[in-house]
N, C-alpha and C positions, 0 to 999 in steps of 0.2 A: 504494500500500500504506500503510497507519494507520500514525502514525509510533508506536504502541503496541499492544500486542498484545491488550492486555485497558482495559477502560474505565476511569475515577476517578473518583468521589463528588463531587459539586458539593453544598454543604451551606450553608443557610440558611432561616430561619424565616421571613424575609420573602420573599413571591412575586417583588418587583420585584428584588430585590437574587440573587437564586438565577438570574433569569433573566438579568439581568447576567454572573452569573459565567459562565454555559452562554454567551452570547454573546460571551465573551472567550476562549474555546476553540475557535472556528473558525477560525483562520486557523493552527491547529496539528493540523488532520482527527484528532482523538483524541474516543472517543466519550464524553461527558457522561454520568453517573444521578443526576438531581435527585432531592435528597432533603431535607423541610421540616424535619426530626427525623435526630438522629445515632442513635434509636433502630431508624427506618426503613433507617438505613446498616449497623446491624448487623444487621440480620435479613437484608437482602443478602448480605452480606460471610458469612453462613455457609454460602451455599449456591453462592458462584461466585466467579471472579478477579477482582482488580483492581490496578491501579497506583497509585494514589494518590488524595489528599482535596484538594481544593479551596475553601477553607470563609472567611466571613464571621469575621471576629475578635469582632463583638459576640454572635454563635449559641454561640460556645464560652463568653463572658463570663457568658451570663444566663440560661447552662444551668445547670437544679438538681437537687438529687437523684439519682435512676437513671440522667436526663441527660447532666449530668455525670460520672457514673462513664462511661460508657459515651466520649462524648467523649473521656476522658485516656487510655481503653483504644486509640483506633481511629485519636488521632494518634498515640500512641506505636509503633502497629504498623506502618501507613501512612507512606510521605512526604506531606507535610503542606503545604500553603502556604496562611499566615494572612493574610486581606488584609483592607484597607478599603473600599469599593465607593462614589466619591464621582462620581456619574451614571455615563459610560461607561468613566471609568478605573477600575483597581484600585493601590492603594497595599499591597504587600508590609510587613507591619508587624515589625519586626526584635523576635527572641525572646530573653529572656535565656537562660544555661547550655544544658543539655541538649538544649531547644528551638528549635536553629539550623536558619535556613532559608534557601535561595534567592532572591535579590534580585531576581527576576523572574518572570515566569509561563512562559518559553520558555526559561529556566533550569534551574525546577522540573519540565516536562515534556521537557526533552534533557538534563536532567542525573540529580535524584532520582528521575523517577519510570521514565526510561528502563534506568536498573543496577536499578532494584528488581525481582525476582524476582516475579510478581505470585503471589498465595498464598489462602485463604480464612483464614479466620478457627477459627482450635481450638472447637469446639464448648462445653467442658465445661473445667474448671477443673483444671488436674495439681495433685495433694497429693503429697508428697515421704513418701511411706506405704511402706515393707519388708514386702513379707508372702509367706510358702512358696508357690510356686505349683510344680506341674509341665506340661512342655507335651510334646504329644504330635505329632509331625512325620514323616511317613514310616515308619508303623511303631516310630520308638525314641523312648523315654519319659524326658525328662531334667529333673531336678530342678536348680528355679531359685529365685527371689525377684524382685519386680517394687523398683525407683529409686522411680518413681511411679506411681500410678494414677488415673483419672479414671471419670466414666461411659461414657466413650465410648472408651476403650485405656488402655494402660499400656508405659512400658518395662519391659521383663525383664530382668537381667541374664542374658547365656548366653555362656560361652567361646569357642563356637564360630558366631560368628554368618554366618560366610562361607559356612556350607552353607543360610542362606537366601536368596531374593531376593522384592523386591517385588511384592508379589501371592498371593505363600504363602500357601495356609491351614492354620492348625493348631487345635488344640485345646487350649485352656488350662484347667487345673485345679485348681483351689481350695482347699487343705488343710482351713482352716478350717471354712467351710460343708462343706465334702465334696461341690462340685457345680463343672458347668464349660460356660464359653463358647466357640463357637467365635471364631473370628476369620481378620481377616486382617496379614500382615505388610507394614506402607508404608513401612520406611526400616528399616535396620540400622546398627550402628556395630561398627565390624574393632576384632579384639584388636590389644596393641600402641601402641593411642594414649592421648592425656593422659585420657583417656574411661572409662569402664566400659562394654566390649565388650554389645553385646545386640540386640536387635530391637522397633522400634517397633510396638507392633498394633493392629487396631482392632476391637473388639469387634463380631459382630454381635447378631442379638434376644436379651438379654439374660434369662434363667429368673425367676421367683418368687422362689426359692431366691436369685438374687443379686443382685435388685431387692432386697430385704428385707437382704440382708447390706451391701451397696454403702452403702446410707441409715445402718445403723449406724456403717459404717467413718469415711463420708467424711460423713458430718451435714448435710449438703445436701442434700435432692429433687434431682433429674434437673433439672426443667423449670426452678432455680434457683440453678442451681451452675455459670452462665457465666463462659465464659474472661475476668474484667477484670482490670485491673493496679490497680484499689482494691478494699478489701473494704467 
């Protein structure tokens, strides 16, 4: 059995040095996805699980631009190990502050990347935006307000959020525009905690009507308003 459940990013712009890293991950049966571009890694990352990034320390150096945004977004979400590739060894390059990492590669893979929870990547960018919504669940029609919203879901605030469970669908409603999406419910949080009680959603096809509202609210197009941690 794979000593991980989901595969990890092998990331460098050079062929020989990426195939290096892939053949420093066999003698730990965990499966490899080479990838020449951290951009390549995130269009993965949105659409399936993974454990962690395995990456060249000079790919991250002499990334620019979109690159590098994308880069600081995907080791910050990922367990990460930054290495050197000097022929068949890897030298672990020690990170200042926030950036600590495992001093080995069978460290990195039975220690960070085995506790990590493997996850996709948030599609769409949360804005910290309050606006009247009501949602409609079972028949009763209760009026809320969304924490955040994105193109792709929003938290709601709702008192009561123990009478849903994951996979819920309800219908949300828009005061504003006067128009409404449905969706579905993928996480909730219980009254009671350090939290504002509510229900995670996710939108599905999205109307005219709140294509056209959405772009004034949140000022970013859809296709350009990805989850990074720089703007």
């Amino acid at each position: 059995m794979p000593l991980l459940d989901h595969p990890i990013f092998v990331i460098s712009v050079n062929d020989d040095t990426r195939a290096a890293l892939v053949a420093s991950l066999k003698p730990f049966d965990v499966e490899p996805v080479p990838c020449a571009t951290f951009l390549e890694a995130e269009d993965l990352a949105l659409k399936g699980l993974y454990n962690g990034i395995l990456v060249d320390l000079p790919s991250i150096v002499k990334a620019k631009g979109e690159e590098k945004i994308v880069a600081c977004s995907l080791t910050g979400f990922f367990p990460t190990l930054r290495v050197r590739v000097m022929g068949a060894m890897l030298i672990p390059m020690t990170m200042p502050g926030a950036a600590r990492q495992e001093n080995s590669v069978a460290d990195f893979i039975n220690r960070a990347c085995k506790q990590f929870v493997a996850r996709k990547l948030r599609a769409h960018h949360r804005h910290l935006i309050g606006i009247s919504v009501a949602t409609r669940f079972k028949e009763a029609e209760t009026r809320a307000f969304t924490l955040d919203i994105s193109w792709g879901g929003a938290f709601i605030v709702d008192f009561n959020p123990e009478r849903f469970n994951p996979g819920d669908e309800l219908t949300v409603f828009f005061q504003e525009p006067g128009c409404e999406a449905r969706a579905t419910v993928r996480w909730k949080q219980s009254w009671g905690l350090r939290h504002a009680p509510g229900i995670g959603v996710q939108f599905h096809e999205l109307s005219d009507c709140l294509n056209d509202f959405f772009l004034r609210l949140l000022k970013h197009a859809k296709d350009h308003d990805r989850d990074r941690l720089v703007a």
